[in-house]
C-alpha positions in Angstrom: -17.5 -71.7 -188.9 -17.2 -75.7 -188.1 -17.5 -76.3 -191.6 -15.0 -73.8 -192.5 -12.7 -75.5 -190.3 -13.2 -78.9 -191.7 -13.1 -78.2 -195.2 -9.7 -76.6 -194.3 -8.3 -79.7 -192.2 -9.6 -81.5 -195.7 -7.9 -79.7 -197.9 -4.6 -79.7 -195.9 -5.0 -83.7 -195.4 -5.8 -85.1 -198.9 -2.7 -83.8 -200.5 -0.8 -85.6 -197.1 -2.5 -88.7 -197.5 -1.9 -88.8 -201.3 2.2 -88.0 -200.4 2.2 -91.0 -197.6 0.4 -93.5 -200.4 3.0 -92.6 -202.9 5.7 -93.2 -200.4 4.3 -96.9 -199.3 3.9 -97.4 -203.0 7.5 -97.1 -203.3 8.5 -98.6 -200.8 6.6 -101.8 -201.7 8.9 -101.4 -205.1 11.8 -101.7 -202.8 10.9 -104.5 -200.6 10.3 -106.4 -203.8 13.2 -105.9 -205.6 15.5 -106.4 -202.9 13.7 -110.0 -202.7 14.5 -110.4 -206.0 18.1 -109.4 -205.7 18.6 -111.9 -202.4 17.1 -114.6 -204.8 19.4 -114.0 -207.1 22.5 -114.1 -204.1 21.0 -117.1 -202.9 20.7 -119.0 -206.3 24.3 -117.6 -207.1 25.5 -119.0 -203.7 24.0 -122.1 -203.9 25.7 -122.5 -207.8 29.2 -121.9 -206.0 28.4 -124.0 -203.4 27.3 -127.0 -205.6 30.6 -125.8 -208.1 33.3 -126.6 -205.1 31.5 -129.5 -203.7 32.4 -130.8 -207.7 36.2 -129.8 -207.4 36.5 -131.0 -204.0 34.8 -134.4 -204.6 36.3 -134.9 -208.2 40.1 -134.0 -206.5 
């Protein structure tokens, strides 16, 4: 009867568990590109910033 029980709460929680390391999975995608994406802001900021310290220093 215990076993029965078991082997059902088993069967019921592998296929959960597998769902919930799918969903970290992609949620460690995210977190990575959005880094990537805020490098790219911050490089493209820095570029601008760098651009009109040139205009203003030059004028």
């Amino acid at each position: 009867m215990a076993e029965r029980a078991v082997s059902s709460v088993i069967q019921y929680l592998v296929p959960l568990l597998a769902h919930e390391v799918e969903l970290l999975r992609s949620v460690h995608k995210e977190i990575v590109s959005i880094k990537a994406e805020f490098k790219r802001i911050q490089s493209f900021l820095e570029d601008a910033e760098s651009i009109k310290f040139c205009v203003l220093f030059i004028h």
